[in-house]
C-alpha positions as CSV (number, residue, x, y, z in Angstrom):
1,X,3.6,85.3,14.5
2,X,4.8,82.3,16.0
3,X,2.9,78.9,15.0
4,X,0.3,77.6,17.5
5,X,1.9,75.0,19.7
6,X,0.4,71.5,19.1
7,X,0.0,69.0,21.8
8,X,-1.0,65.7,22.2
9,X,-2.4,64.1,25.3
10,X,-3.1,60.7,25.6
11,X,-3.4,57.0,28.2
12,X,-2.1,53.9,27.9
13,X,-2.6,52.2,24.0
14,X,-5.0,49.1,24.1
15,X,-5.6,46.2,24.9
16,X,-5.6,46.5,28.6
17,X,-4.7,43.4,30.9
18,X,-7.6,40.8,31.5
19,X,-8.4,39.4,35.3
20,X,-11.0,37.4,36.4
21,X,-14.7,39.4,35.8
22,X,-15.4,39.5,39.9
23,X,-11.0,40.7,40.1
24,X,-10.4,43.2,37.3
25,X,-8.1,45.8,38.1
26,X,-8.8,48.1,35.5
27,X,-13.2,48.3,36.7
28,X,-13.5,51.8,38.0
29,X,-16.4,51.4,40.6
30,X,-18.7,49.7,37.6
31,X,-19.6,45.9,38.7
32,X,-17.5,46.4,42.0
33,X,-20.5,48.2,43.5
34,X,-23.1,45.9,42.0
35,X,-20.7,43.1,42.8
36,X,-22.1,39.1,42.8
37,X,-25.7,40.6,41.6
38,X,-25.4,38.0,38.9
39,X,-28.1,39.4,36.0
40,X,-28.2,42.9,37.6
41,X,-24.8,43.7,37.7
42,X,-24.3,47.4,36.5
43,X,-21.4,48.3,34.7
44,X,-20.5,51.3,34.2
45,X,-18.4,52.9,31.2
46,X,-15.9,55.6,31.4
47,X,-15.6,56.8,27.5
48,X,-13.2,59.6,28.3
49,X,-10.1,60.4,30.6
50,X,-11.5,63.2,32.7
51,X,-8.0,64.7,33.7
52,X,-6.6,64.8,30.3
53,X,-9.8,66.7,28.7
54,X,-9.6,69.0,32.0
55,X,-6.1,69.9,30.9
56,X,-7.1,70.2,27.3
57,X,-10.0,72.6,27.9
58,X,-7.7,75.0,30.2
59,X,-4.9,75.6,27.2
60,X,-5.5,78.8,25.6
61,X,-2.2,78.8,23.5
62,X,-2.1,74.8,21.6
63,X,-4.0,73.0,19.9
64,X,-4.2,69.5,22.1
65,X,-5.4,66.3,20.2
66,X,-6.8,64.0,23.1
67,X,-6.6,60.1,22.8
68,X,-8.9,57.8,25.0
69,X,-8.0,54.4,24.6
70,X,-5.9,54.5,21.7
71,X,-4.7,51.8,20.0
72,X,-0.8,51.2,19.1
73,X,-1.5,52.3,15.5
74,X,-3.6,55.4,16.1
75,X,-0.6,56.4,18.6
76,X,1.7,56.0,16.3
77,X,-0.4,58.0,13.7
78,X,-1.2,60.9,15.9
79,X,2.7,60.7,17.3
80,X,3.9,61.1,13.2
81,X,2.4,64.4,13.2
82,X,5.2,65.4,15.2
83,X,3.9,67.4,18.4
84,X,5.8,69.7,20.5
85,X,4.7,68.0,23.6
86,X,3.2,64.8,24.2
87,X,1.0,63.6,27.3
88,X,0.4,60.3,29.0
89,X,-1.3,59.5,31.8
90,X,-1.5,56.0,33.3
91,X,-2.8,54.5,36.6
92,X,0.2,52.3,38.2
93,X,-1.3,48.9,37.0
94,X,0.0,50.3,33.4
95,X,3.0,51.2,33.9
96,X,4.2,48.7,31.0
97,X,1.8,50.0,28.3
98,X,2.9,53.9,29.8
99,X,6.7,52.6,29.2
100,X,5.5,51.0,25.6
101,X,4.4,54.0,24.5
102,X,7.1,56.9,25.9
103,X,8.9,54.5,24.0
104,X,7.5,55.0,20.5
105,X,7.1,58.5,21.3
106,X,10.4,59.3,22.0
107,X,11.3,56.6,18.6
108,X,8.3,58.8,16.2
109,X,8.6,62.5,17.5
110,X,12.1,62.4,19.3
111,X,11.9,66.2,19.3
112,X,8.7,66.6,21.6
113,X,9.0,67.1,24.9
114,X,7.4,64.4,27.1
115,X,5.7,64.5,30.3
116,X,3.9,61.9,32.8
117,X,0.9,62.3,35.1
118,X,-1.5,60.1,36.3
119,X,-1.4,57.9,39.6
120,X,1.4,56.1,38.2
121,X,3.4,58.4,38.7
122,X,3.9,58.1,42.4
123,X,6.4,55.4,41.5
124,X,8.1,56.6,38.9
125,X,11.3,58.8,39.4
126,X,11.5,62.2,38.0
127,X,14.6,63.0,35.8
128,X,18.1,64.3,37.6
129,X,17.1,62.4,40.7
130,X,20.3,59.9,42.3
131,X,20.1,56.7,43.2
132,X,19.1,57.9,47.1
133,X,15.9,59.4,45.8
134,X,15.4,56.6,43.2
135,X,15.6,54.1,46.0
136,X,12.9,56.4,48.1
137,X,10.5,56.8,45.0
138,X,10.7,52.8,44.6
139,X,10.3,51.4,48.5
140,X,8.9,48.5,48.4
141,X,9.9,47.6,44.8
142,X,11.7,44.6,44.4
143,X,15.3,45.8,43.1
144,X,16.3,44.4,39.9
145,X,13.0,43.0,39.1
146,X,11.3,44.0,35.9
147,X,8.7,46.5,37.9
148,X,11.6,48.4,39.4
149,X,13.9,48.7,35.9
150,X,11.0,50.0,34.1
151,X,9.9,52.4,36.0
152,X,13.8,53.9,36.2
153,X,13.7,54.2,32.2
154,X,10.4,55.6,32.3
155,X,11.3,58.4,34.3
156,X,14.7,58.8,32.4
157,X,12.3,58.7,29.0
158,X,10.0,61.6,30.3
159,X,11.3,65.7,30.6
160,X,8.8,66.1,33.2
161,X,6.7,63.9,36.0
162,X,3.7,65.8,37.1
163,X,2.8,65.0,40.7
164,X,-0.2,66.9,41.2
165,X,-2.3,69.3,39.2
166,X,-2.1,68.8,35.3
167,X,-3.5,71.7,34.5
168,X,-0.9,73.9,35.9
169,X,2.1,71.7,35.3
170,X,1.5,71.8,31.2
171,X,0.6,75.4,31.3
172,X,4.4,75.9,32.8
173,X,5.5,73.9,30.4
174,X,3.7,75.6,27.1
175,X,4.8,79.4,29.1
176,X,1.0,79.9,29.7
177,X,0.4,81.2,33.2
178,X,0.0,78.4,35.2
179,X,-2.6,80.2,38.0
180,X,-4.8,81.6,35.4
181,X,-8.2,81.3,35.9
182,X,-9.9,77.2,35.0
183,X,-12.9,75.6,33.7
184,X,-13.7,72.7,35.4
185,X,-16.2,71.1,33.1
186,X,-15.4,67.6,31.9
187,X,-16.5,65.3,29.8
188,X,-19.4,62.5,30.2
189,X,-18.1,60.7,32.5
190,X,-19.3,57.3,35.2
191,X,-22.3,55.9,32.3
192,X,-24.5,53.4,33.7
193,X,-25.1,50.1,31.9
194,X,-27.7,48.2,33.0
195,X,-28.5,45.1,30.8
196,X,-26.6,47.0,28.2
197,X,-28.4,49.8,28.0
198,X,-28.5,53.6,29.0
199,X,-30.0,54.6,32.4
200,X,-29.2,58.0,31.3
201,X,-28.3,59.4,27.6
202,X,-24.5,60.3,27.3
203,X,-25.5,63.5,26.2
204,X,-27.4,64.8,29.3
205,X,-24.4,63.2,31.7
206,X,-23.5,66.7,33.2
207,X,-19.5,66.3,34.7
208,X,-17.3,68.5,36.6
209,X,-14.2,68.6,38.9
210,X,-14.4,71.6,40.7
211,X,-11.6,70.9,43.5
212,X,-8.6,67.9,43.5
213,X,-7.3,66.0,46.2
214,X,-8.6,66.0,49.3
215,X,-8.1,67.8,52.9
216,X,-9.2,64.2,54.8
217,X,-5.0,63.3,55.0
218,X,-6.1,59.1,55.5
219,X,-2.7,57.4,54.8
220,X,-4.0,55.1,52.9
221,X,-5.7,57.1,50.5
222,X,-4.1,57.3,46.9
223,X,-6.0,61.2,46.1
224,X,-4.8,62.5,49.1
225,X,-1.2,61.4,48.8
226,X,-1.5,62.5,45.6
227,X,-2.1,66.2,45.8
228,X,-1.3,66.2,49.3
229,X,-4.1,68.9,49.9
230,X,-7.7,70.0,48.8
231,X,-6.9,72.2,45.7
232,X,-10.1,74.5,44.4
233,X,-10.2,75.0,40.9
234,X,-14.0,77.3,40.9
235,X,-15.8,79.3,42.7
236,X,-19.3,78.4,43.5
237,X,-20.3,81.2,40.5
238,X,-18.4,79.4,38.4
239,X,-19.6,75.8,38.9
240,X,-22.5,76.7,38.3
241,X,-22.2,78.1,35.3
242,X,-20.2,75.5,33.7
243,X,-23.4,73.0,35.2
244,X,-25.5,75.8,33.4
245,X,-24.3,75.4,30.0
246,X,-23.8,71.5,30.2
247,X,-27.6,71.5,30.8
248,X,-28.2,73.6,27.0
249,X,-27.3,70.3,25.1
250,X,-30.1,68.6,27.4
251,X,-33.1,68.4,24.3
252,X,-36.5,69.0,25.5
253,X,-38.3,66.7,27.2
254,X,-34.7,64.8,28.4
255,X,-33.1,64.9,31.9
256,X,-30.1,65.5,33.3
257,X,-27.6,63.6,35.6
258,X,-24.6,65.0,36.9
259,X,-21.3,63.9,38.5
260,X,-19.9,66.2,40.3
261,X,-16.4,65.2,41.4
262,X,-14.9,66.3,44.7
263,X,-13.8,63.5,47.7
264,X,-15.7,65.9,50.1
265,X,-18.0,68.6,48.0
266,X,-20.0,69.4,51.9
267,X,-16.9,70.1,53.8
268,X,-16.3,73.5,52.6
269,X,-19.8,74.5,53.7
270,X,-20.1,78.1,52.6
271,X,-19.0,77.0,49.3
272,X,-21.2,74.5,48.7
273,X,-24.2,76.6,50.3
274,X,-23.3,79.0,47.6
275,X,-23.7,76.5,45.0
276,X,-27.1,74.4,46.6
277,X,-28.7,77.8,46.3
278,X,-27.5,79.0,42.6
279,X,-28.9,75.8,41.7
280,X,-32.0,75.7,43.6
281,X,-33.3,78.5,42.3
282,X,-32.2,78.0,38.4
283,X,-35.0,77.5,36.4
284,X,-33.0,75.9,33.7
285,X,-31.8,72.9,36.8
286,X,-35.4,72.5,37.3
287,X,-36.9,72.4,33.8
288,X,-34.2,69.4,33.3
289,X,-34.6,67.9,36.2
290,X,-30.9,68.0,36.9
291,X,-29.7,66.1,39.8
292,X,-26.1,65.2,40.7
293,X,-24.4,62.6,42.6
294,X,-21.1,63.3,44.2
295,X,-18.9,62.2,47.4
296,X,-19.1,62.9,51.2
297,X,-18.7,61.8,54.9
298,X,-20.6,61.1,57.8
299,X,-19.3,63.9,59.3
300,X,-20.0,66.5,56.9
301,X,-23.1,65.2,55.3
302,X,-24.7,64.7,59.0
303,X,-24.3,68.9,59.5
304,X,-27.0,69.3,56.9
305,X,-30.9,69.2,56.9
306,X,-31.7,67.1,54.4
307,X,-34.2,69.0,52.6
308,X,-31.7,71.5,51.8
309,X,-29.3,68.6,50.1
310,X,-32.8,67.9,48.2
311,X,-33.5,71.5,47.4
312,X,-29.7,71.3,46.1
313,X,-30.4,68.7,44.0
314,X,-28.3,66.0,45.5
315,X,-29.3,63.1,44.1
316,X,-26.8,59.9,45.6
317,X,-23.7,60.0,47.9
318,X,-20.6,57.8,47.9
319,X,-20.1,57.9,51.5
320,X,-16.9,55.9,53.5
321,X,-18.3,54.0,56.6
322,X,-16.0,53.7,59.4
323,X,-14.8,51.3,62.0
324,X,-16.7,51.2,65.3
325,X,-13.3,50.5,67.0
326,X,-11.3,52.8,68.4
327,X,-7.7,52.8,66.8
328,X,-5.6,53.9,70.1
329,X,-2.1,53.7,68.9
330,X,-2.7,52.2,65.5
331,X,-2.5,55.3,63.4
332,X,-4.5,54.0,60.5
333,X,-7.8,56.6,60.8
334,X,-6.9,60.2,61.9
335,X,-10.1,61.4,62.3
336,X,-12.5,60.4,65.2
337,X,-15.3,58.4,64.4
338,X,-18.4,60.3,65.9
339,X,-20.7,56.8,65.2
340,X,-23.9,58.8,63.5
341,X,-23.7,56.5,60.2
342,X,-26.9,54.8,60.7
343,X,-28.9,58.3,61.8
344,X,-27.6,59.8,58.8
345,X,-28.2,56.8,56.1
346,X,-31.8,56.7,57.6
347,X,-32.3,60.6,57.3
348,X,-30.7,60.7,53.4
349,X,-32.5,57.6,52.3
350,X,-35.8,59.3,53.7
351,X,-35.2,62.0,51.8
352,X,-34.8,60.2,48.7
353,X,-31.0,60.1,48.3
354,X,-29.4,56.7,47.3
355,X,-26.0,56.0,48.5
356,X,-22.8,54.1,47.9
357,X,-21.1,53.2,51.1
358,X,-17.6,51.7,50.8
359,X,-16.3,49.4,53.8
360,X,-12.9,48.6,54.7
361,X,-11.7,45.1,55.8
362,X,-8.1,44.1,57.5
363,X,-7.4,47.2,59.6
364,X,-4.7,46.1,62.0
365,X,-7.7,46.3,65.1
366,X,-9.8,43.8,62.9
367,X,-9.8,39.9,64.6
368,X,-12.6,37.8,63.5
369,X,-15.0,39.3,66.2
370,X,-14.1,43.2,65.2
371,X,-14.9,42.7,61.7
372,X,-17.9,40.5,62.1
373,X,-19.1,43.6,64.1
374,X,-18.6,46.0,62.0
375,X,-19.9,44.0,59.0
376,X,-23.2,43.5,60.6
377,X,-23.3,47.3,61.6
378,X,-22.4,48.2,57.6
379,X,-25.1,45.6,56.2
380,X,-27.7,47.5,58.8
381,X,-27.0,51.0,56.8
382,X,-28.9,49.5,53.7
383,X,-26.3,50.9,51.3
384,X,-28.3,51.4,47.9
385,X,-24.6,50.1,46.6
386,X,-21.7,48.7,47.9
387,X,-17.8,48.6,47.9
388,X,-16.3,46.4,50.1
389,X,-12.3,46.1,50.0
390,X,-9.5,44.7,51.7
391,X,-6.9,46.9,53.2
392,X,-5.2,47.6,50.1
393,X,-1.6,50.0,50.5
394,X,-0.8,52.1,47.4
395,X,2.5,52.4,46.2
396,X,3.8,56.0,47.1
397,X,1.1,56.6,50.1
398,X,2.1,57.0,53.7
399,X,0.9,53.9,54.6
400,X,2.5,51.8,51.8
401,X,5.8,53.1,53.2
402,X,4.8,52.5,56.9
403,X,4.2,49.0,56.0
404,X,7.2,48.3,54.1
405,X,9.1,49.1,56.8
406,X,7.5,46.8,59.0
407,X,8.1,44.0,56.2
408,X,4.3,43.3,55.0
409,X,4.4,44.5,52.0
410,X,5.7,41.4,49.8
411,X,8.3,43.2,47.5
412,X,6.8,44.1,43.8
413,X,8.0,42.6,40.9
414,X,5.2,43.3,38.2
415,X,3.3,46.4,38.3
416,X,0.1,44.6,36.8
417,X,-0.2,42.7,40.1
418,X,-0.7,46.5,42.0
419,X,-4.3,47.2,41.8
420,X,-7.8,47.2,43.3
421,X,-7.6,43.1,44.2
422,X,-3.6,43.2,44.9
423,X,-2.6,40.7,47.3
424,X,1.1,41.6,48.1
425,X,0.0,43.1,51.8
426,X,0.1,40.7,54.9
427,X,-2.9,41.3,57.8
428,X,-2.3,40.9,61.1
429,X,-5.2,38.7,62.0
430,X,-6.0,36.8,58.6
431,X,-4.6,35.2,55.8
432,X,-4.8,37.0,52.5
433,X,-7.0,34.4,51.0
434,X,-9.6,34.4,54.3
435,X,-10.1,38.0,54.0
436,X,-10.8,38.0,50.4
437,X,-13.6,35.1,51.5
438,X,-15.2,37.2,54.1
439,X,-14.9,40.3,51.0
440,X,-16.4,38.2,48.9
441,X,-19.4,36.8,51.8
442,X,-19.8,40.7,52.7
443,X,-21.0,41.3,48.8
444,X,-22.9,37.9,48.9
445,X,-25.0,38.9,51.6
446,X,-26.2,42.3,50.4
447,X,-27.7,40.8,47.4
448,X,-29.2,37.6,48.8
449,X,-30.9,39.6,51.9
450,X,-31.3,43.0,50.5
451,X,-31.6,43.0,46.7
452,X,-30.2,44.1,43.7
453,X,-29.3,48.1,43.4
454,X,-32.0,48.3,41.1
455,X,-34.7,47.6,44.4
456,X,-32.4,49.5,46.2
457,X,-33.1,52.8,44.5
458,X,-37.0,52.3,43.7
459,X,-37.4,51.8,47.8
460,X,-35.1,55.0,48.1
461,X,-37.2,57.0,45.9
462,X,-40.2,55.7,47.3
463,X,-39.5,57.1,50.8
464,X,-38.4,60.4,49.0
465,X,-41.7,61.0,47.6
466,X,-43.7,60.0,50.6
467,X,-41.5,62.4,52.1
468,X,-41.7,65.4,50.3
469,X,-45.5,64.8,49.6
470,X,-45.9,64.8,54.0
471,X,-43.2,67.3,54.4
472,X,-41.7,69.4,51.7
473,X,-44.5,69.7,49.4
474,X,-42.7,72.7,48.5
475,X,-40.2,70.6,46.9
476,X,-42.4,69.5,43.7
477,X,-39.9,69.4,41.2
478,X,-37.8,67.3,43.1
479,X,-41.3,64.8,43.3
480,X,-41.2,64.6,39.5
481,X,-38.2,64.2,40.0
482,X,-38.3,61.1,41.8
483,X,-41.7,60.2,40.1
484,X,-40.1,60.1,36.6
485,X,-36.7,57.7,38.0
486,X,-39.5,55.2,39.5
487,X,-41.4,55.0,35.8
488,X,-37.7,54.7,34.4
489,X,-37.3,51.6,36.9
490,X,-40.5,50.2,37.0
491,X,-39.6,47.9,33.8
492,X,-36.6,46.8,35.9
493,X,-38.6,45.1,39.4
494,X,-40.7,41.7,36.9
495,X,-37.3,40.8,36.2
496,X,-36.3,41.0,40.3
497,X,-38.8,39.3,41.6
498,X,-38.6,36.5,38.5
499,X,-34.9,36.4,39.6
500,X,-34.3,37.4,43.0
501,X,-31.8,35.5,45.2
502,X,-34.4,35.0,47.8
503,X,-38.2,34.9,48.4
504,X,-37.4,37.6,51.0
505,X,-36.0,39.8,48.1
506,X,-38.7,38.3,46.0
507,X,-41.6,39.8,48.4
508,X,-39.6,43.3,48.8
509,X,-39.5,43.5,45.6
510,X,-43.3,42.5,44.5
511,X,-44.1,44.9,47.4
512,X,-42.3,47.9,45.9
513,X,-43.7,47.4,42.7
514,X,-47.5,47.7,43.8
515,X,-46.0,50.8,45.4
516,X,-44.8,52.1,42.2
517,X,-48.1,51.3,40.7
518,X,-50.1,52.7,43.4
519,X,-47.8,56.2,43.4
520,X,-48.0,56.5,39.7
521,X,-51.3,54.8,38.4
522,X,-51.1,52.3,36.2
523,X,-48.3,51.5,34.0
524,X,-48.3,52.5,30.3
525,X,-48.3,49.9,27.5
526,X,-44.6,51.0,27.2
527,X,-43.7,50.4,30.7
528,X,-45.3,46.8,30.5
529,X,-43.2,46.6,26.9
530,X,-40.0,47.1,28.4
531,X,-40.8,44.7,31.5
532,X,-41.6,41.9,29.9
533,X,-38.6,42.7,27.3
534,X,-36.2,42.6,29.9
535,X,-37.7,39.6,31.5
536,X,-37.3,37.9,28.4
537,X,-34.0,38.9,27.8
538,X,-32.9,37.7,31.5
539,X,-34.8,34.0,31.2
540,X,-33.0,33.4,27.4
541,X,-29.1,35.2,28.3
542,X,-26.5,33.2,30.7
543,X,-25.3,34.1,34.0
544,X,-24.0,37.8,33.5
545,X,-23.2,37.1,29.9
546,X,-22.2,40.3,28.3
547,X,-21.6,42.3,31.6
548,X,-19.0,41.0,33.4
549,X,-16.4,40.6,30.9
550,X,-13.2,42.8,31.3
551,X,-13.5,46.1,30.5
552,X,-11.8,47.0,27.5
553,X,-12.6,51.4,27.2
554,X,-14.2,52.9,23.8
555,X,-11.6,54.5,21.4
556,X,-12.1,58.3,21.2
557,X,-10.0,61.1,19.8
558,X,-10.9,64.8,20.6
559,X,-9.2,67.5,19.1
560,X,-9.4,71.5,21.3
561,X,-8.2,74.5,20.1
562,X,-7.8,77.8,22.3
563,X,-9.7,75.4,24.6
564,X,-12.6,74.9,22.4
565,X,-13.6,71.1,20.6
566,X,-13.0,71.2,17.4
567,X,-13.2,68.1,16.3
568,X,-14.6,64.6,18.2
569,X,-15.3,61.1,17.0
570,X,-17.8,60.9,20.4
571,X,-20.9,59.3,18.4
572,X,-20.2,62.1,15.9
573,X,-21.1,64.5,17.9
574,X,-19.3,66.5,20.9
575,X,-20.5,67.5,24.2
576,X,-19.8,70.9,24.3
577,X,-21.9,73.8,23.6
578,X,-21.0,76.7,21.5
579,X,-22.6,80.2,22.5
């Protein structure tokens, strides 16, 4: 019998680059949605590398050690015990640390195969391309510079680049079949950090990917570009059981939070009908008080009533706001806007659904009037979070290209300088550096007039439970629902309204606490505990001390086999449950 195949699968070794707190490139939507909020800044940890641990869970025949932020020494270990392929995935800001280490893998187990995936990717060439295609796969790379020369002996390093789905890619490469059937459970994933600690244990996070890419086709959009289409991984049977046996590790008495990762999870409608309902009606969702928060668009999410999304379990949408402005020969936006963002923020947040809207500054259209106007019309939304961005083209998108040929793209020479804060593009109606002040005003302003995210969600949950109790009061687990994240928040509004940036936030936020009080009775000895604990620690720490540093990712290694954990050195424990 032939000996089982042993992979290993890992990102980019440690330490990471350090920016600025309020610029760092490697902050995956942590304290850029609570942005300027000063003591309530949220940051948010990512302890694993979903897409690696997706792959890892799909092969049957190998046993796949995964690394999450390795060091160089733990890479070099795992890398002595001489794989038969190797794995690394890197996001284009890393390309360095991804060329460091294809390095020393290709020095420590020169017989492995090695293969590349990640975002990076879109600018690095695959092997047996000529210098035409090179050229292509490098536009707007400054030839001869140390970006464009490492990138070339990356790709001549690697036996494969995966440009797409990783699941199916490796599975060719390990002679599995590549279209057998996945599971698209993942691991914790997108852990909220408030003052440190856990909104929500690790434990109960429930995570799962059950489509990549995206059928939206916005040029500028790195996902999109990507995959180049929506790709389904599960059926809505399937989703839900994978969501069904996250939920057995919940202990009694604990709740659940999902994330449930999809760019669009509303656009297919009879699919995610299919699922609402499974979960609905699933005792086991309701006696955990499982809720999930995914992504979504005006468009789509206005086609649904929103008791059904409660009924469903939705719990907080990332939603993309749109320019007022039409874009008549610009070619940035393909899709029409249909202008029902503020009907549909209003119906969602009555419902009790919190939100992250994400606003884009520097569209070609946008002069100083333009964007003011569709500032104001964003600020008006009441986001519950925010991410507000620059323009920002992505190396190997349609509109990177586009704008390299029109020469305003300033020609890379480091890849650490292409990420979320890059400044290498040129707008048509601002400098660089007066965008990035209105960016920066933008984030300003929603925490001086409307509060920290913390407010935000107790005067979302609020209107959710006057809602249902007028409305729905059908929906009563959903009201604990909403009951139990307000006691879990209460602690949190002493400290806003000692340190709010305004006495108008101040009063909104003394307001929603004798809300909170009057909806739940009065507060238990803990409750007052952890107020005036938190207080405390506010008054005594420094501006942001502790939260806004860069992030540097936890060290994990996971080890599968047949597709099953093994082995984990996750808080000594793993997140998978065994039948």
């Amino acid at each position: 019998m032939a000996s089982q195949k042993r992979v290993l699968l890992t990102n980019c070794p440690r330490p990471y680059p350090e920016h600025p707190p309020d610029r760092d490139g490697m902050d995956q939507y942590g304290l850029r949605i609570t942005k300027h909020q000063q003591l309530f800044q949220v940051p948010i940890e990512y302890p694993f590398q979903p897409a690696l641990h997706l792959i890892a869970r799909n092969l049957g025949s190998a046993q796949v050690t995964v690394l999450d932020g390795p060091d160089r020494g733990l890479l070099t270990a795992e890398l002595s015990r001489k794989p038969d392929l190797v794995g690394i995935s890197f996001p284009t800001p890393l390309t360095p640390l991804a060329l460091d280490a294809a390095r020393l893998a290709r020095r420590v187990a020169p017989d492995a195969g090695l293969v590349l995936g990640g975002h990076g990717v879109m600018t690095v060439p695959s092997p047996g391309m000529d210098s035409v295609e090179v050229d292509g796969m490098l536009k707007g790379v400054a030839p001869g510079s140390v970006a464009f020369e490492s990138a070339r002996e990356l790709g001549r390093l690697a036996h494969r680049v995966c440009r797409g789905d990783g699941v199916s890619c490796v599975r060719e490469l390990l002679g599995e079949r590549p279209d057998a059937p996945i599971d698209a459970t993942l691991p914790p994933t997108g852990l909220l950090r408030p003052f440190g600690l856990s909104l929500v244990s690790p434990r109960n996070m429930i995570s799962l990917a059950p489509s990549l890419g995206c059928s939206g086709g916005c040029d500028f959009c790195t996902t999109g570009s990507f995959f180049k289409k929506r790709i389904v991984l599960v059926t809505p049977d399937q989703a839900h059981a994978s969501i069904r046996n996250q939920l057995r590790r919940v202990r009694p008495g604990d709740y659940a939070y999902g994330v449930i990762l999809d760019e669009d999870l509303m656009a297919d409608r009879p699919w995610f009908e299919a699922l609402g309902r499974r979960l609905g009606d699933d005792p086991l969702v309701h006696s955990t008080g499982f809720t999930f928060t995914t992504f979504g668009s005006v468009r789509t999410i206005g086609s649904y009533d929103p008791a059904d999304l409660v009924r469903w379990r939705v719990n907080n949408i990332w939603i993309g706001v749109e320019t007022t402005f039409e874009q008549t020969g610009v070619g940035y936006l393909e899709r029409k806007k249909e202008g029902r963002d503020a009907e549909v923020f209003s119906r969602i947040h009555g419902a009790g659904i919190t939100t992250c809207a994400s606003l884009i500054l520097g569209w070609d259209f946008h002069d100083a009037e333009s964007v003011g106007r569709d500032v104001d019309r964003f600020l008006e939304l009441e986001p519950t979070s925010a991410q507000v961005l620059p323009l920002i083209p992505v190396p190997g998108t349609r509109l990177w290209s586009r704008m390299v040929d029109e020469g305003r793209i300033t020609p890379v020479e480091r890849w650490e300088d292409v990420h979320y804060y890059s400044r290498l593009f040129r707008y048509s109606h601002f400098a660089v550096d007066d965008l990035w002040r209105l960016e920066d005003d933008v984030e300003r302003r929603l925490y001086a007039e409307q509060g920290p995210f913390f407010l935000k969600m107790v005067q979302v949950y609020l209107r959710g439970l006057g809602w249902l109790r007028s409305a729905h009061p059908g929906l009563d687990s959903m009201a604990q629902v909403y009951r139990r994240l307000l006691r879990e928040l209460r602690p949190t509004l002493p400290s806003v309204i000692r340190f709010a940036p305004s006495a108008a936030v101040a009063s909104k936020a003394a307001a929603a606490l004798a809300e909170v009080d009057g909806a739940l009775g009065a507060p238990s000895l803990s409750q007052r505990a952890k107020g005036l604990a938190l207080w405390a620690y506010n008054l005594l720490r420094s501006d942001v001390l502790g939260i806004s540093r860069p992030y540097q990712p936890p060290t994990n290694r996971t080890v599968y086999r047949g597709g099953r954990i093994v082995e984990s050195t996750w808080g000594g424990e793993s997140w998978e449950v065994r039948p």
